[in-house]
Each structure stands twice: as structure tokens, then as C-alpha cells.
C-alpha positions in Angstrom: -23.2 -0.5 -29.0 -25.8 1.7 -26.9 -28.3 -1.5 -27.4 -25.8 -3.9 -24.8 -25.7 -3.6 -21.0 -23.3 -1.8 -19.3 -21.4 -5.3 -18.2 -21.3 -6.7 -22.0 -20.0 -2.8 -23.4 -17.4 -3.4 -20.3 -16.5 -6.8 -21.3 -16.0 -5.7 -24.6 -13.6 -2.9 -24.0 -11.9 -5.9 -22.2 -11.1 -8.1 -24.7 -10.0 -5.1 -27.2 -7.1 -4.0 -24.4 -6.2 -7.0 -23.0 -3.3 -7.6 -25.3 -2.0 -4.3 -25.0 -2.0 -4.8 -21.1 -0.4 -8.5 -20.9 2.6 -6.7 -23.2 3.4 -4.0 -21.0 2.8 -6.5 -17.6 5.4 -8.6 -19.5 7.3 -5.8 -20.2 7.8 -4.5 -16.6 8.7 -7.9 -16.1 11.6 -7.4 -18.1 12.1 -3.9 -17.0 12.2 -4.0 -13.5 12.6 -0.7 -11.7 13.4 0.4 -7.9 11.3 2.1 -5.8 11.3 5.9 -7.4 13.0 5.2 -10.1 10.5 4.1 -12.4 10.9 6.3 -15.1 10.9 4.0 -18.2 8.1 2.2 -16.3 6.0 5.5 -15.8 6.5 6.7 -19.2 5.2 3.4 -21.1 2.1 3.8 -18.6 1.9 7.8 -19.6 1.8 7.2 -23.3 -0.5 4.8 -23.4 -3.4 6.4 -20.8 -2.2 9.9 -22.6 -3.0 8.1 -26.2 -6.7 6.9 -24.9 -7.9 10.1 -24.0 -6.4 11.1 -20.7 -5.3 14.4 -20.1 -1.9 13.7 -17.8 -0.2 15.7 -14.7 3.8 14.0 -15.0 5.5 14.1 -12.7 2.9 15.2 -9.9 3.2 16.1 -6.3 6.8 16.1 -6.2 7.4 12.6 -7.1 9.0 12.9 -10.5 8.0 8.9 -11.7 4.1 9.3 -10.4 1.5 10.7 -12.2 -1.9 11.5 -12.0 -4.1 11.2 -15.6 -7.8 12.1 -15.9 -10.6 11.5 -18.4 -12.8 14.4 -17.9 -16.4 13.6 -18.9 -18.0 16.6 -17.6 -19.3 17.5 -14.1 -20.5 14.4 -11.9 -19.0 11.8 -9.3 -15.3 11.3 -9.2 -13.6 7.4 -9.0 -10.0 7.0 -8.6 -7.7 4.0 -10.3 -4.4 3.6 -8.4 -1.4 1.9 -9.9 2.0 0.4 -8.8 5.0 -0.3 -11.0 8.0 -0.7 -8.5 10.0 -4.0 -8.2 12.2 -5.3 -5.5 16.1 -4.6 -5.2 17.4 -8.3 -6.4 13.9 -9.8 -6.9 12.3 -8.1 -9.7 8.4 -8.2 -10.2 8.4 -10.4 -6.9 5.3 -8.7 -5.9 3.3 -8.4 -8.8 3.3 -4.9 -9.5 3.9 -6.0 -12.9 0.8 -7.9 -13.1 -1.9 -5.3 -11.1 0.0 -2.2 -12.3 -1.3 -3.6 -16.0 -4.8 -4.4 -14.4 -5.5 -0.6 -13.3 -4.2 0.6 -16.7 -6.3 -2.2 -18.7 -9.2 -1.1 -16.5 -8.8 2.9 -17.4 -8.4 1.7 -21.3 -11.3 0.0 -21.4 -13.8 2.3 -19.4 -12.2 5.0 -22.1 -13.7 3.3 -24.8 -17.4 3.6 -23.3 -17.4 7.1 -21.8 -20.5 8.3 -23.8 -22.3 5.5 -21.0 -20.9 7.8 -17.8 -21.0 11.7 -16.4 -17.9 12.6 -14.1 -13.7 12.2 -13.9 -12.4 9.3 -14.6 -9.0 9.8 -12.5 -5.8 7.2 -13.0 -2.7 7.9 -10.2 0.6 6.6 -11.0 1.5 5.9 -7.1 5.8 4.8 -7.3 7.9 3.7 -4.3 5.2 1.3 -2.7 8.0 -1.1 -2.0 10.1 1.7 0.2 8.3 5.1 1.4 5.2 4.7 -0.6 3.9 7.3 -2.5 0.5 7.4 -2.0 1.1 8.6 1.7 3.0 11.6 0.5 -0.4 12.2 -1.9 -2.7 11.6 0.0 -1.1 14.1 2.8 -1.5 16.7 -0.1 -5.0 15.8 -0.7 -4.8 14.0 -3.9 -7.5 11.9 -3.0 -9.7 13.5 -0.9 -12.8 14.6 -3.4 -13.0 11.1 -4.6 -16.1 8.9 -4.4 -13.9 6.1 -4.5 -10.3 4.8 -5.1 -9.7 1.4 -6.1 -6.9 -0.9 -6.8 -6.0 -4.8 -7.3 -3.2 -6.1 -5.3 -1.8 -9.5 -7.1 -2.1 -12.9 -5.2 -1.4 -16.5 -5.3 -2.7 -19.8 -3.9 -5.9 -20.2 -6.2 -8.4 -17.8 -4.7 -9.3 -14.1 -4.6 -10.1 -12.0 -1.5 -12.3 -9.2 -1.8 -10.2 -6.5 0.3 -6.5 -6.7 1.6 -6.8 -5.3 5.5 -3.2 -4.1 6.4 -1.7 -2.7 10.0 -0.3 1.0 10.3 3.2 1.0 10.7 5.6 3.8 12.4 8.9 3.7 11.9 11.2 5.4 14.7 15.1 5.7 14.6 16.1 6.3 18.0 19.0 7.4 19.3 20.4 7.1 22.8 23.8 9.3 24.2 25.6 8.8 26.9 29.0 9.1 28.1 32.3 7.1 26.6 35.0 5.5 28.7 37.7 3.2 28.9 35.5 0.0 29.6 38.5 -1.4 32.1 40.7 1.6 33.4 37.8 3.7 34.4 34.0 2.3 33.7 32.6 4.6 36.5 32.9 7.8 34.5 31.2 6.4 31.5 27.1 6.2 30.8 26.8 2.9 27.7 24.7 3.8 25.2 24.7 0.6 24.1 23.2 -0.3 27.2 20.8 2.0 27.5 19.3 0.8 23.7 19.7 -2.8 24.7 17.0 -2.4 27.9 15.3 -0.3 26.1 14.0 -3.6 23.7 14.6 -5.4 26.8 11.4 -3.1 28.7 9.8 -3.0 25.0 9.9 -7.3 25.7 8.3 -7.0 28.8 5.4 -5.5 27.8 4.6 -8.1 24.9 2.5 -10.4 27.0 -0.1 -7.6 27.1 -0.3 -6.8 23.2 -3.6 -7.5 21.5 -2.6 -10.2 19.0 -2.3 -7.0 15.9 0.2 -5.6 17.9 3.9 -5.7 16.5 7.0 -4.3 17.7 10.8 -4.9 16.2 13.9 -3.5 16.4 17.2 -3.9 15.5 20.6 -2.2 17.1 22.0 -0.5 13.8 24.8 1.3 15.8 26.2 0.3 19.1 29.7 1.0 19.6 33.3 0.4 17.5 35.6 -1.4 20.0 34.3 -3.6 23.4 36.9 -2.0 25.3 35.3 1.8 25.0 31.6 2.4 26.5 29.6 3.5 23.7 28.7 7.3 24.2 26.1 6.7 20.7 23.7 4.0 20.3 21.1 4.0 17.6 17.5 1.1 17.3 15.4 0.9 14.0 12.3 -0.2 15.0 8.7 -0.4 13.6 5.5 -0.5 15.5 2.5 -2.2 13.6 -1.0 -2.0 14.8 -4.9 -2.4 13.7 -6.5 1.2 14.3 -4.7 4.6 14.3 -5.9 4.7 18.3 -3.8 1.9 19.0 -0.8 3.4 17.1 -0.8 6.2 19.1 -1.2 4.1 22.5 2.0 2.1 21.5 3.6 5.1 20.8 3.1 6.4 23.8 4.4 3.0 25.6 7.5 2.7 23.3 8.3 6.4 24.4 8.5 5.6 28.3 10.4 2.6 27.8 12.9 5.3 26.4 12.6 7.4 29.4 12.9 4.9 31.6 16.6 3.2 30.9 17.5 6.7 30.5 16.6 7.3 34.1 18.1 4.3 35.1 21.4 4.9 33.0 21.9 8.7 32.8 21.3 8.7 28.9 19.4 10.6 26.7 17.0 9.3 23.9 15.6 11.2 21.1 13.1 9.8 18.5 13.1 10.5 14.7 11.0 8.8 12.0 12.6 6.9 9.8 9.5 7.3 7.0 6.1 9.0 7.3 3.2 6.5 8.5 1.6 4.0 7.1 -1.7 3.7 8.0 -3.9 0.8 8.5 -7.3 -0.2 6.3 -10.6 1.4 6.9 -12.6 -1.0 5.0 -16.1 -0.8 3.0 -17.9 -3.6 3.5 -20.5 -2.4 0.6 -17.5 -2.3 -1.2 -16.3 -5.6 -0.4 -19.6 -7.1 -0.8 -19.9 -5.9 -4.6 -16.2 -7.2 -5.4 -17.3 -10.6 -3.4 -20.7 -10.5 -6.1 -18.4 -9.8 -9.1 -16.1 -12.9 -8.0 -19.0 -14.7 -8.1 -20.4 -13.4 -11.3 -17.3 -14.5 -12.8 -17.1 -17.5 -11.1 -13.5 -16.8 -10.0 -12.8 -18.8 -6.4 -12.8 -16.7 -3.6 -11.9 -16.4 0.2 -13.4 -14.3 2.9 -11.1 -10.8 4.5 -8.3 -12.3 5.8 -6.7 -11.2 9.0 -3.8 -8.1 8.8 -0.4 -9.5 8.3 1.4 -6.6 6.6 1.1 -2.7 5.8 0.1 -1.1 2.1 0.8 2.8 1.6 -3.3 2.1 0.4 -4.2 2.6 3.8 -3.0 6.5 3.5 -5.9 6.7 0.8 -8.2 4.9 2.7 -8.8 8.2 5.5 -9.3 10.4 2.6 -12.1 8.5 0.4 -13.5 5.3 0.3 -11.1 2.8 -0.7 -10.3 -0.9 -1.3 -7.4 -3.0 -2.6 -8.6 -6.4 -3.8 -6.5 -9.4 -4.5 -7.0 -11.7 -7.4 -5.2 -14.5 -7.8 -2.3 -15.0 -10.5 -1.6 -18.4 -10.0 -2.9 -22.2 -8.2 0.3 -22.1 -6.2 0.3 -20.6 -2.9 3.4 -18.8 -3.4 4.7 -16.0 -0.8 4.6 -12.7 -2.1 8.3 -11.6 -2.9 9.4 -14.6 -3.8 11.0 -15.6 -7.1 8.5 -18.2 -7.6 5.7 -15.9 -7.6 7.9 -13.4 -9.5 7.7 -15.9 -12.0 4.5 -16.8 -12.1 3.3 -13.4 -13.2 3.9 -13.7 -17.0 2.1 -16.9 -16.8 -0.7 -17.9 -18.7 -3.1 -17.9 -15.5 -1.9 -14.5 -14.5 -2.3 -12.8 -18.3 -5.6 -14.0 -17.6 -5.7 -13.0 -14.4 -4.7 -9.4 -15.9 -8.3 -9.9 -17.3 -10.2 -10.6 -14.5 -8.9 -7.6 -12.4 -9.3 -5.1 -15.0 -12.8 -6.5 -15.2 -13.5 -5.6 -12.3 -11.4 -2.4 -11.4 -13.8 -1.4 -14.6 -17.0 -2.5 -12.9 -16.5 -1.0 -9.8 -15.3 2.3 -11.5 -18.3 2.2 -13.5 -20.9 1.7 -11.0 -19.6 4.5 -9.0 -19.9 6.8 -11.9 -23.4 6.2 -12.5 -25.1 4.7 -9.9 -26.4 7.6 -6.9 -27.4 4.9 -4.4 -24.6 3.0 -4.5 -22.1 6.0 -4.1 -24.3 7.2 -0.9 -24.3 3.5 0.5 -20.4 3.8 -0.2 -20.3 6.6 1.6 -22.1 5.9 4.6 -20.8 2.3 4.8 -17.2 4.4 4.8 -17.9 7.0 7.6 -19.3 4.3 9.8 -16.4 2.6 9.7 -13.7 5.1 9.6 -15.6 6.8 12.7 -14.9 3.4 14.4 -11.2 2.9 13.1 -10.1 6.0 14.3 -11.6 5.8 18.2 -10.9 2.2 18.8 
């Protein structure tokens, strides 16, 4: 064994756990679990990393389905595996957790099997409730991640090729709730202050603003309370809204503008407006481009078909972990078909033969990039200065 290179001894470990991974993707399948209630889900994942060699935290941080497992190799660098295993209320596996949940676990089995080639901790972190409040946001608050060289995971995908790095927005979301004053809407209007219509100018002046957004910028919001009966004035009015942007520093700009909008049709209507969030943030991607560029090599290496970054269209709790340690979230492609992501046709396509293959490929290279952290000095530092450039940049623009 000591006579093959490290890619062959990782190739190998491969093959030896790839059944065992394609059976429990399949069996999540068949399992599906809501957000933070993954507990047969969590367990199956447990037993098996604790049965290779991981010593295993369960439950961990307060979230009693996550987990964090480590395979302690003595002192050196320190990589990160994250995993997902939460499905979709009436959908299932719709977005794949099934299938990359498995990848992160194959990955940990197999770099178990050759840890006389490394020095350091190997870590594995069951992260639930991606789908809702996301978990890693909560750990990564509590500094779960923040010694780590590097944290990795594969996000699943569709349409035939396979993107180095998913980039995602941040994301606040604010419940905000406007009072005024009640009244008969026809015998005496005058002594009443609408609620209602305080919370429906307040998306009006959020409206106004839209035609100076940069393009990343997203703002929506729906009236979830605004009255019982048309012929009272609604004293209580409440909006759900979420605000979506590239860079922290824009987040907090938006913010900012969201906020006077409040104050102003409270001015104007003699209301009052208070602001709650409705889930801690998500925050957007700082990406590694020598990260990126040694997943784009292993594509290639494999000759699995592959498209540059594409622009943000969505938010990943990934992005939490991402201003704590160098990070990245690849997507590999389960299937020809470009399928939208929570969808049952991509639900569907995960216990595919392409995507047990698939399972394969991203544990392949989950185990690569894990690997090369945890033994390779220059590449960690090039990580690492690739990371603070970057973050620096994400966090003033």
C-alpha cells in the first residue's frame, strides 16, 4: 500500500466505500427527514463514521440531530467535512442532501482507511436544518469552525456539468411590525391610524428604491397580518421580508435603507414600526480562488464536464462557515438533465445510476482536497492567503 501515490491509495479507499455510501444515499431517500428532525438520519451517519475510527460529539452545540466526529491523527493541520441530511416538507430528497450528505461521509470513510499517509484532525460535522434556519450559522457563531485550515462540502447539481464553487447572497430576514390606531372605517376614520396602511407604503417606498439596486440586490415581502374585517382600521400590521445581497457591506447598507422606509410612513401615518428577525443571517460566499482552481484541476483530472462560478442566485448557511475558515461548496452533477433544484424530478434523479456514480466522484474529491490540506504546507498557506485577500475585500465592499 505505502508503494502507490496518494491519488491511487485515495482511489482505492473509494471503490471499498462506495457501496456502503450509495446504500445509505438511497436510504435517506427513503427516509426523508425535516429540517431538525433528522434523528434516524443522524444516527445511521453516527454509526457508521463512529465504526471507522471517529471519535463522535452527538448531539453538539445545542442541536440535538448535528454532530461533530473527529479522526485524531496526532498534532498537525486541521480540515473540516460538512454534511447535510435534511429533506423538504412534501418533496423529499428534492435537493440532494441525500446524494452529497453520502459524498462527505464516503469521503471521511475513505481518507480513514489511509491515515498512516497524514498528520492532523480529520473533522466530520453533521450540520441539520439547512433547508430552514441552517445549522451551520448557529456553529459557526460558536466557533465550530474557526481553527480550521479548511472546510469543504459538495452541494448536488443537475444539467450535465459541475462548477467548482456555489457563490450564494447573505440573506436577513426581518418580521416587522407596524401599530397604529383601530377605528370604525365608516362612522369615524379620523380617530384611527391603519396599520395596514402604514405596511402597505412601507413596500410601496421599499419599490421605489429598486431602480437603484445593484443587480445582487433583493428585497421581498409579504403582508402576513393586516387586519380581520374591512370595516375596522387595522391597529396591527405585520411584513415578512428578506433582503439578499453580495457582500456583508451591502447587507448592512440595505438594512439601513429598509429601516427609513419604516420611519418614514410612520411619520407620514402616525404608526410605529419595530423590527425583529425572523432567523439569524445568512451570509454570503467569501470564495478561494486557490481553492476553486484545484477542484476545477480535479474536474479535469477526472474528466468530469465542468462550468465556470456561476453568478449568486440563492443563499447556503455555507456562507456562515466561510468568515471563520476557508471554505467552499462545490457542485457535481447527478444527472444530464437540467432539473431545478427542489423539484421532484431532480428528487428522483438522485438514486439514479449517474448520481450513485456521481456519489463517487464527489467523495473523490471531498477526499482529495481533505488530503492535500493535511499534508501539503504550501498549499494550506496559499489557501490561507488566497482567503484573507478575499474576505478583506468581501467584508468592505
Amino acid at each position: 500500500m505505502e508503494h502507490k501515490a496518494p491519488e491511487a491509495l485515495i482511489q482505492q479507499a473509494i471503490k471499498k466505500h462506495h457501496a456502503t455510501a450509495v446504500a445509505l444515499s438511497d436510504d435517506l431517500y427513503a427516509h426523508p427527514e425535516l429540517p431538525d428532525q433528522e434523528f434516524r438520519s443522524s444516527q445511521k451517519i453516527v454509526e457508521l463514521l463512529r465504526n471507522a475510527g471517529f471519535e463522535v460529539e452527538y448531539p453538539y452545540l445545542g442541536y440535538p440531530t448535528g454532530f461533530r466526529a473527529v479522526l485524531d491523527n496526532g498534532e498537525g493541520p486541521s480540515a473540516a467535512i460538512l454534511t447535510e441530511y435534511d429533506a423538504l416538507p412534501g418533496l423529499g430528497h428534492a435537493c440532494g442532501h441525500n446524494a452529497h450528505g453520502s459524498m462527505s461521509v464516503l469521503a471521511a470513510l475513505a481518507l480513514s482507511e489511509i491515515k498512516d499517509q497524514f498528520k492532523g484532525k480529520l473533522y466530520v460535522f453533521g450540520t441539520p436544518a439547512e433547508e430552514e434556519d441552517g445549522a451551520k450559522v448557529g456553529m459557526a457563531a460558536q466557533g465550530a469552525f474557526d481553527d480550521m485550515d479548511v472546510a469543504m462540502m459538495i452541494h448536488s447539481w443537475s444539467g450535465g456539468k459541475s462548477v467548482p464553487n456555489m457563490d450564494v447572497l447573505s440573506l436577513r430576514c426581518y418580521i416587522v411590525e407596524f401599530t397604529g390606531q383601530s377605528a370604525h372605517a365608516v362612522a369615524g376614520p379620523w380617530k384611527g391610524h391603519s396599520a395596514l396602511a402604514a405596511a402597505r407604503k412601507f413596500l410601496d417606498l421599499i419599490d421605489a428604491r429598486r431602480e437603484c439596486f445593484t443587480p445582487d440586490i433583493h428585497v421581498n415581502g409579504v403582508i402576513t397580518e393586516g387586519g380581520q374585517y374591512p370595516n375596522i382600521l387595522p391597529e396591527r400590521a405585520v411584513v415578512r421580508m428578506e433582503i439578499r445581497t453580495d457582500s456583508l457591506g451591502k447587507l448592512e447598507a440595505m438594512d439601513e435603507i429598509v429601516r427609513k422606509c419604516a420611519q418614514g410612513v410612520c411619520l407620514a401615518l402616525d404608526c410605529q414600526a419595530t423590527f425583529r428577525k425572523g432567523f439569524e443571517d445568512f451570509d454570503d460566499m467569501v470564495r478561494v480562488p486557490v481553492l476553486e482552481d484545484a477542484v476545477a484541476q480535479l474536474f479535469a483530472d477526472m474528466d468530469l464536464p465542468s462550468s465556470a462560478v456561476l453568478p449568486p442566485n440563492g443563499s447556503s448557511d455555507v456562507g456562515n462557515v466561510s468568515y471563520h475558515c476557508p471554505t467552499i461548496q462545490s457542485l457535481v452533477a447527478l444527472c444530464e438533465e437540467p432539473y431545478a433544484l427542489h423539484t421532484e424530478q431532480f428528487r428522483d434523479e438522485t438514486i439514479k445510476p449517474l448520481a450513485h456514480q456521481a456519489i463517487a466522484h464527489g467523495g473523490e474529491i471531498i477526499a482529495n482536497i481533505m488530503y492535500r490540506t493535511l499534508t501539503d504546507a504550501q498549499f494550506r498557506n496559499e489557501v490561507r492567503q488566497s482567503y484573507l485577500v478575499e474576505k478583506e475585500r468581501k467584508i468592505h465592499s
